[in-house]
N, C-alpha and C positions, 0 to 999 in steps of 0.2 A: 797600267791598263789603257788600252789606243781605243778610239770609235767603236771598232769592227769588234776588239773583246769587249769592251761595255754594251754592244747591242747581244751577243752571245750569250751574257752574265744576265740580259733582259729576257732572255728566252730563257733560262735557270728557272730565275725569280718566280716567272709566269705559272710555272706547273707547282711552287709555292703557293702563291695565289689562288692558283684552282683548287688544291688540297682544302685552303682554309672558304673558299666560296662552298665546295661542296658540302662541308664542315656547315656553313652556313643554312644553305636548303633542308639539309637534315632536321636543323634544330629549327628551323620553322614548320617543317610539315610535323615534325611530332606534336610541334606545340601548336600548331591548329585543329592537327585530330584529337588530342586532348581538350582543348575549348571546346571544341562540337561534341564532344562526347559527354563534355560537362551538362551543356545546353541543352542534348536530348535528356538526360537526368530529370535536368527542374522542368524541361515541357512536359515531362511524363509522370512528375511526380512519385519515382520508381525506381530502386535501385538494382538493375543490370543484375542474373544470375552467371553471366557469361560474354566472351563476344562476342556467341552470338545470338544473340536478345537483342543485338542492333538488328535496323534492316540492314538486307541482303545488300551486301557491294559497298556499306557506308562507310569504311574507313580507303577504301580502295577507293571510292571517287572523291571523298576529300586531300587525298594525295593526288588523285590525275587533275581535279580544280585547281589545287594551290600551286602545283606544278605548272601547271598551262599560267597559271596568272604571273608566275615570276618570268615564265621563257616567254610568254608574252609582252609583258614590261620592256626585258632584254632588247626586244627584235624592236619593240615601239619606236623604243629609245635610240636605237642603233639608227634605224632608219631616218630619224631625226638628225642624227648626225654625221649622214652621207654628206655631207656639205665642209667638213674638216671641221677646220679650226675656224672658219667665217661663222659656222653654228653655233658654237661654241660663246663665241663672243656675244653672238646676239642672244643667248642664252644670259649670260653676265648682263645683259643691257648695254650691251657695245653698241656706240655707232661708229660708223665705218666715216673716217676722216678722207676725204679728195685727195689725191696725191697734188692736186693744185691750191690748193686751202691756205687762204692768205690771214686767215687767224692767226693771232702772235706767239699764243700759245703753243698750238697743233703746229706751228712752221717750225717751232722749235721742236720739239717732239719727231715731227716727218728727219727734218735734218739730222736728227741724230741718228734714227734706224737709214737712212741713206746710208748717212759714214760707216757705222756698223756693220753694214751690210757689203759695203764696196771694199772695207777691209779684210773683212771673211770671204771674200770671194763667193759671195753666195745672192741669191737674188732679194731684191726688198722685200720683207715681208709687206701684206696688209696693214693697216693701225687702226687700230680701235680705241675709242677713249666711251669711259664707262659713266656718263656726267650725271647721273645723280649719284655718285661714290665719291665722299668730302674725306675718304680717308686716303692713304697713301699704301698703293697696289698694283699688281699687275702679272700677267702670266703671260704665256705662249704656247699657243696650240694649232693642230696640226696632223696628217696622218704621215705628213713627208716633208721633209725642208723646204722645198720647192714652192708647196703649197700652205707654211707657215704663216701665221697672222700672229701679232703683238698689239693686245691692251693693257692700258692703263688708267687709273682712277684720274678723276678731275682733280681731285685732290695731290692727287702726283704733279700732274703740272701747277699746279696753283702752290705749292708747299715747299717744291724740291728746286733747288739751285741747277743749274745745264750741268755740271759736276754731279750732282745725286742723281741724275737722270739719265743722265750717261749710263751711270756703274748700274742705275734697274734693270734698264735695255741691255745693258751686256750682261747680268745676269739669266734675261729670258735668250740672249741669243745663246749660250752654253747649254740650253737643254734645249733648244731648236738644233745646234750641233752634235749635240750630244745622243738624237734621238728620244729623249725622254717623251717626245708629246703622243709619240704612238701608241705611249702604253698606258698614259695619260687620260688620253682620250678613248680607248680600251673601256676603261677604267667605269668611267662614263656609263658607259650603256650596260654593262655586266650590275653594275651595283647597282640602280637603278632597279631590277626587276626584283635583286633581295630588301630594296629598303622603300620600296612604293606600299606596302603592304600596311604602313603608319598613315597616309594618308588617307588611304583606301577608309582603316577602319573610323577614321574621322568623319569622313563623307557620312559613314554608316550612322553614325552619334546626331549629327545633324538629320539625314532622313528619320532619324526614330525620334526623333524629337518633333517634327515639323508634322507627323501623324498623329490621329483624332483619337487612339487610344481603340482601335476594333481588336477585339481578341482570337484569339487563336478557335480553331474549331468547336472544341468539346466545352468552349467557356468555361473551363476551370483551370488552366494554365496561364501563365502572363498574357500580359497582351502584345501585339506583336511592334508596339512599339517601346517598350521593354526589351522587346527582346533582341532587336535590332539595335538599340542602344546598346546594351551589355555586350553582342556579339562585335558591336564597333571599337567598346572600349577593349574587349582582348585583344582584336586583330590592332587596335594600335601598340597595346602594350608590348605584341608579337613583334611588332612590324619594329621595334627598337633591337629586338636581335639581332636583325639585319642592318640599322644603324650601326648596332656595335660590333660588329662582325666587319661592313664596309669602314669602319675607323679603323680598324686593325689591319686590314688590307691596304688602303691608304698608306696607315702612318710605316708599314713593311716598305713599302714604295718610297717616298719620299724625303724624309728627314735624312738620308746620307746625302741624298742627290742634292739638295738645298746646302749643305757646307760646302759641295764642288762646286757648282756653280757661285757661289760666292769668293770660292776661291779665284775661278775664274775671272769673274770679273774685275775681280783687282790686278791679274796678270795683265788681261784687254787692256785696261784702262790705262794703268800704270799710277791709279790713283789709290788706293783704301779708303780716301774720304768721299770715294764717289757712291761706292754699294754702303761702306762705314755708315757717311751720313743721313745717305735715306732712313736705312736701320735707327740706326739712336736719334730721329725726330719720330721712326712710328713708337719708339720706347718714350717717347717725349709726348706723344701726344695720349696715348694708353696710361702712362702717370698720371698724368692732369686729367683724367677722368672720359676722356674724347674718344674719338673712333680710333685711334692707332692706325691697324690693318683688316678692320671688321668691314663686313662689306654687306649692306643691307638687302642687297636683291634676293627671294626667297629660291634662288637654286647655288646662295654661294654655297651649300653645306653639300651640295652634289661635285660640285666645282673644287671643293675647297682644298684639294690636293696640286691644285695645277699653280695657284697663287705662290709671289713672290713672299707674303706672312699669312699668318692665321686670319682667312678670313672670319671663321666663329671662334667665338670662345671653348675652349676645349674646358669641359666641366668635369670630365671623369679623369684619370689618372696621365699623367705624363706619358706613360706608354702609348699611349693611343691616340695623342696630339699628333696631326700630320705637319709639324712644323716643328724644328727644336727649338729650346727653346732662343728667343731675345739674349740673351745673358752670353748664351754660349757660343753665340754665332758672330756676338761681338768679341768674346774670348779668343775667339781662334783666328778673327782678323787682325785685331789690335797685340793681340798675346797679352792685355792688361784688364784688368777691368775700368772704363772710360764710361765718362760722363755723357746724358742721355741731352737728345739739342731741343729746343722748343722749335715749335712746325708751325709757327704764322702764317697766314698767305702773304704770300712775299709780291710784288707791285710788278707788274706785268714790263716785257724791256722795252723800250721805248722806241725801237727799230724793227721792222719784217726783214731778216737776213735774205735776200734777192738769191744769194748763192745758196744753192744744201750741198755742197760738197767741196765748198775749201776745206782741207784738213791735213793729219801728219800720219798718213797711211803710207805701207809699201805695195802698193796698188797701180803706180802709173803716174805719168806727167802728162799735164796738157801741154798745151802752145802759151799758154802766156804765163809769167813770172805773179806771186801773187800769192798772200797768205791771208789768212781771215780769224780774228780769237776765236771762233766755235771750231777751231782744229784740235785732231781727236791724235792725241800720241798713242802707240801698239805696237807689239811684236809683230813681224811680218803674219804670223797667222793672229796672233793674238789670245791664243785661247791656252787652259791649262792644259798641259800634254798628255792627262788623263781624256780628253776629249779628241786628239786632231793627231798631228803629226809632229815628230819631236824635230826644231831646226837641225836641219844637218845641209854639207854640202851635197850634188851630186854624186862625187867619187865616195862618199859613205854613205850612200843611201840605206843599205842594210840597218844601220840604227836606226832610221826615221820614224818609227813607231812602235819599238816593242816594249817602250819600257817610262812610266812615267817618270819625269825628272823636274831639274827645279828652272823653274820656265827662264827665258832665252832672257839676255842681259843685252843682248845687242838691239840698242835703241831707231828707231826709224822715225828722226824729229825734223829731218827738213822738209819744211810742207811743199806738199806738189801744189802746180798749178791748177787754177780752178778749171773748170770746163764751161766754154761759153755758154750765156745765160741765157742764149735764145733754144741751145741743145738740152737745157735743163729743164726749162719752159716746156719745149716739147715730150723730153718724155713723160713728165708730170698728166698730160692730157691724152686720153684715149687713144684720142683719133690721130692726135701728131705722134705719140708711141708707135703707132702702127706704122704710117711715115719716116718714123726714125729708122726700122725695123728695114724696109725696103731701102733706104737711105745708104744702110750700111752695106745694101750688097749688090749696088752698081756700082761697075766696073769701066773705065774710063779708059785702061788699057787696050782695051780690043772696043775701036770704033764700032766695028760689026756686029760684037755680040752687046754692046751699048744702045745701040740706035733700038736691037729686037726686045733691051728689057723697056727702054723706053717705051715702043710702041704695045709692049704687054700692058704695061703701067697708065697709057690712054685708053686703051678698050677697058680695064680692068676698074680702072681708079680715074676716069677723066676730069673728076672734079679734086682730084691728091695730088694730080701730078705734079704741078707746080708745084706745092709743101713740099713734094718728095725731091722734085731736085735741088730747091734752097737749100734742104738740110745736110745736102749730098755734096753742096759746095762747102758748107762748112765743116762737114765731116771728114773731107780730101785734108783740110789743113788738121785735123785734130792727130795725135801720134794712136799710132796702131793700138799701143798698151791700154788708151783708155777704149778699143770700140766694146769690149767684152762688159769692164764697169759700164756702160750705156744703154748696152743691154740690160744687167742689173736693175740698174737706177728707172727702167722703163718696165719694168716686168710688174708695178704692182695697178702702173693704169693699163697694161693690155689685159691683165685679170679683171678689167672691169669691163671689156665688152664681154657681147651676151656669145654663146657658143658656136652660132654660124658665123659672127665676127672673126672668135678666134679661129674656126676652120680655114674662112676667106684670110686671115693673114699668114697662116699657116702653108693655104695651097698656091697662093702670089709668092710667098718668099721662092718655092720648090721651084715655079716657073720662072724668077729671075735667075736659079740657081742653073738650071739646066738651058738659058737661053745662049751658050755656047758649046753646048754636047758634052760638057764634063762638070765637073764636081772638084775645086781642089779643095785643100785642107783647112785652109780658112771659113770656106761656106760652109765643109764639113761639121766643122768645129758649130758654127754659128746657127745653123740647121737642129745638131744635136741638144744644142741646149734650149732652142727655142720649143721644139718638141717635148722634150721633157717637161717645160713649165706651163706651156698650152696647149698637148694634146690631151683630150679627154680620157686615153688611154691611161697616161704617167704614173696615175698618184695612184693605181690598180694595184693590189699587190700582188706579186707571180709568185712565190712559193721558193722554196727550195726545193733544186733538181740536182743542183751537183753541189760535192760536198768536197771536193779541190778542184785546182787549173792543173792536177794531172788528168782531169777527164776532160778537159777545153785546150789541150797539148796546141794542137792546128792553131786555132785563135789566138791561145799567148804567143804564139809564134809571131802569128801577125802582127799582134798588139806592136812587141816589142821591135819587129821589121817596122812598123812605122815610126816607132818614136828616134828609131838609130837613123833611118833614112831621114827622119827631121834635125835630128843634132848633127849628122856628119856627112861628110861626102860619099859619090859614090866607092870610093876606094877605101874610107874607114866605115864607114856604117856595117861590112858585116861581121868586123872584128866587133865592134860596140855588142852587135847582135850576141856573139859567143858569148864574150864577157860576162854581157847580162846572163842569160842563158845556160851559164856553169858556175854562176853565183847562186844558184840553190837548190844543189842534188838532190834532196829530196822531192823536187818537183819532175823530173825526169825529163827536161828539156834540152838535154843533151844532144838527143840528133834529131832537134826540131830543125827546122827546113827554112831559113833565110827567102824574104818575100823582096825583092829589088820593088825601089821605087816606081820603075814602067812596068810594075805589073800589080800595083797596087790599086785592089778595089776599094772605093769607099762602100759600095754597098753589100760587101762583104766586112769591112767590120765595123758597118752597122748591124748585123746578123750576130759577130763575135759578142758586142756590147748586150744586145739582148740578153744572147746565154749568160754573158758574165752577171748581168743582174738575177739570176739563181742563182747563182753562187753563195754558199753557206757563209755567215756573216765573215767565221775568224779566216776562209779563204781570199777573200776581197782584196784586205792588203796585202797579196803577197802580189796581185796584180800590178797593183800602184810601185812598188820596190822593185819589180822586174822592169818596169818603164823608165823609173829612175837612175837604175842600173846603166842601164841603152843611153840615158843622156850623158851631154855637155856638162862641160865646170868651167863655166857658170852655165845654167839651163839658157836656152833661148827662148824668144819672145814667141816662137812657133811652139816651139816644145812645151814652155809652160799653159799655151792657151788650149793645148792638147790635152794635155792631163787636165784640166778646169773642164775641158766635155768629157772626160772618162769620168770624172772624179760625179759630174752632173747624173750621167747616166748611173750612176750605181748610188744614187744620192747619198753620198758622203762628202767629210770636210775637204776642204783645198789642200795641200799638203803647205806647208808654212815656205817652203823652198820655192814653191810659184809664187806666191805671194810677193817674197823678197827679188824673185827675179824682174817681177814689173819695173822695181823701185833704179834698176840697173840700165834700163832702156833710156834710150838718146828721145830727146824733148821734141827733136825736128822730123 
């Protein structure tokens, strides 16, 4: 199973979900018009001939109340969480770590979702660290990759060696790839409006408590604060249906997803003692009596499906734990049953790594020669091929993801070179991210259209302009392979200016782009992905509209006329085109129409890419295979940076074949 069918198998699941949610509201509005029915009983001192001996309408507005109060909840909670996965955390007690944070701890932590992140070809996430949480934890949420955030407990850092820290981070990055946090966080606001009804009737237990005892009209019935207490204790005793109801929904959710990801992360890593070890110190410290994986803030039980262990203690039966257990999650990593570690806090390293991205990814070379111990070894994609794309070369593209296998043996251990510490510095920081951002797309080629983005860049930015050309000098010397990781590595400080920042950095790139009347494929490229991760539009969801690329025939055309015009000449590019093209009759692209380079529009597929983002999940890869098809053997450094903005635009994983093709580019 590939990305595109585990998000399909997510839409399955989902109308399970809804069956047992509805299942849910049922059995709480019976069992509130049952308590009220009870309650008018003892106010009335009188047992009912009938139903109707209630007043008029009372079981029918105790259904439209309890109704409005759950789909009230829902919408509350929802709207609370228009914010992604940033809410989310802050919800955890997340605080939001600087991407400049010179903490020893947090620098090691940032460093590693860097690496993580530049090897997945995917943008940084946010980080969050959870500091009053002394356990060992952590999740990742999110409504889209793009816009993913990764916490973790204090405890995680202060407990876990950079080896167990690694394998947590690469366990949260396999359900940021994998899509999980969508449904995750879903999840969130739905259960929320069945299981507030516990609270609720708490509140009620205290207000009947805290009244002076006046009685009800006729002074022969309880009093009404009796009777708000008893009506508090039902509505809480109700309100655990919806508990148990949201635990069984949960634990349907998660506990498969929790052994791939595990899986995964030992593919990533290339380590088992990296995910292993965190595992058998939270089993190490839960022996000994400690917090393990319990996490104290009162919404971890709303949360508690998205963590990396049992945030609560699961007190009812194993079925309904949204976590498998410890035992069996070290069973199927180790295949043995293995000794559990003790979790000291281990002594802080005695050095601030200056670099976050020396490491041993297939991602790219800088300019200078240079290796660093916090290098992270991985497959060119890294991830279990139940998530991404299985390695294959170009000329076999057709395999590349239909079928899970046993992850790629071909290792990628020579560490690339660092990336200067001054281009790391700056995308760490806002405002020189934004700098970087402009940096990368001036153009030194054409004096004349140089001089117009400069002078865009003094009316625009007259106090930047200088940063922006420093960076722009050292950016000339850096190798192509790495501008896209730069991008990356800078996307989680431009998420931190405020929205007419990222507009203004948004609407300056457009104007450096167009400051010589065209658009090539680089800007192209570099325009599409910056869009996607700062337009306020991106993380919107559009829906599905089309349910193949036989109804977007034109577009694949295009697609694939560009990706053949970028791998070959003009004399093979429109054999490449056929090729592609009659490598998968069922899609009927047989007398699609070959688009030559000098008549290629960018802003025509940009228009294609929109569409394709309808696109019905298990349609999607067939788009990625038809591009693949169109390429080189070996992909190029064009072609792969291509597919990285298709792959963006449609937010899904890198395919592992661009990954590896970085690793293939000349250093100079």
């Amino acid at each position: 199973m590939n990305f595109f069918e585990h998000q399909a198998q997510a839409h399955k699941e989902s109308k399970k979900l809804l069956f047992l949610f509805v299942l849910a509201v049922i059995a709480i509005v019976l069992a509130v018009n049952g308590t009220l029915a009870l309650l008018w009983i003892w106010m009335k001192g009188q047992i009912p001939t009938g139903i109707y001996t209630y007043p008029r309408g009372f079981f029918f507005t105790n259904t439209a109340v309890t109704l409005l109060f759950i789909g009230g909840g829902m919408l509350f909670e929802m709207s609370r969480l228009k914010d992604g996965g940033d809410a989310v955390a802050r919800m955890a007690g997340g605080r939001l770590v600087q991407p400049d944070s010179r903490d020893i701890q947090e620098r090691r932590l940032l460093n590693i979702v860097e690496e993580m992140a530049l090897a997945a070809g995917m943008a940084c996430p946010r980080v969050y660290v959870m500091d009053e949480e002394d356990a060992i934890n952590a999740f990742a949420a999110g409504y889209h990759q793009n816009e993913a955030v990764v916490a973790v407990t204090r405890g995680s850092l202060t407990r876990l060696s950079r080896d167990e820290l690694q394998g947590v981070i690469a366990h949260e990055f396999s359900h940021i790839l994998n899509g999980d946090m969508r449904m995750n966080i879903k999840l969130i606001g739905v259960l929320f409006g069945i299981q507030m009804l516990a609270g609720f009737g708490q509140h009620l237990m205290e207000w009947g408590a805290r009244f002076g005892g006046s009685r009800s009209r006729d002074e022969k019935g309880p009093s009404i604060q009796l009777i708000l207490f008893v009506f508090g204790l039902a509505l809480f005793v109700i309100g655990y249906i919806g508990i148990f109801f949201g635990r069984l929904i949960k634990s349907a959710v998660s506990r498969q997803r929790e052994f791939l990801a595990d899986a995964s992360a030992v593919q990533f890593t290339r380590n088992p003692d990296g995910i292993g070890g965190a595992l058998r110190k939270i089993g190490g410290l839960t022996r000994s009596n400690q917090c393990g994986s319990r996490i104290k803030n009162p919404n971890a039980e709303q949360l508690s499906h998205m963590f990396l262990g049992a945030a609560r203690p699961n007190l009812i039966s194993g079925l309904f734990a949204t976590h498998p257990p410890l035992s069996e999650r070290l069973q199927r990593l180790y295949g043995r049953n293995i000794e559990l570690l003790d979790a000291s806090e281990l002594p802080p390293e005695m050095e601030l790594d200056e670099h976050a991205v020396s490491m041993s990814f297939a991602a790219g070379d800088g300019t200078n020669a240079g290796s660093s111990s916090t290098g992270l070894t991985v497959s060119p994609l890294g991830f279990h091929p139940e998530y991404g794309y299985q390695t294959a070369p170009a000329s076999s593209a057709n395999n590349f993801s239909d079928n899970a296998a046993k992850p790629s043996t071909a290792k990628q251990e020579a560490p690339i070179a660092t990336i200067p510490a001054e281009l790391v510095q700056a995308a760490r920081d806002p405002k020189a991210a934004s700098a970087l951002v402009y940096g990368l797309l001036l153009d030194r080629r054409d004096p004349a259209s140089f001089e117009i983005q400069l002078a865009i860049l003094r009316q625009a930015l007259p106090q930047q302009c200088a940063l922006v050309s420093l960076l722009h000098e050292t950016l000339e010397k850096l190798t192509v392979s790495l501008h896209l990781p730069m991008l990356d590595l800078a996307t989680p400080a431009l998420k931190l200016l405020d929205a007419e920042q990222r507009q203004q950095v948004l609407g300056i790139s457009a104007r450096l782009i167009a400051a010589d009347q065209k658009v090539s494929q680089a800007e192209f490229v570099l325009q599409t992905i910056l869009q996607r991760r700062l337009s306020p539009k991106s993380g919107r969801d559009v829906g599905v509209k089309y349910a193949g690329l036989a109804q977007l025939q034109t577009e694949a055309a295009l697609m694939i006329s560009l990706m053949a015009t970028t791998e070959f000449s003009a004399e093979h590019a429109p054999q490449a085109f056929v090729k592609a093209s009659n490598s998968m009759p069922e899609l009927h692209l047989q007398a699609a129409q070959f688009v030559a380079r000098d008549q290629m529009d960018f802003f025509a597929v940009k228009q294609a890419l929109d569409k394709f983002q309808q696109l019905a999940p298990l349609a999607k890869p067939f788009l990625i295979r038809l591009m693949l098809q169109a390429s080189g053997n070996p992909l190029s450094a064009e072609g792969a940076d291509l597919l990285r903005s298709v792959c963006a635009a449609l937010d899904a994983p890198v395919p592992d074949v661009v990954s590896a093709s970085y690793a293939e580019r000349p250093q100079h």
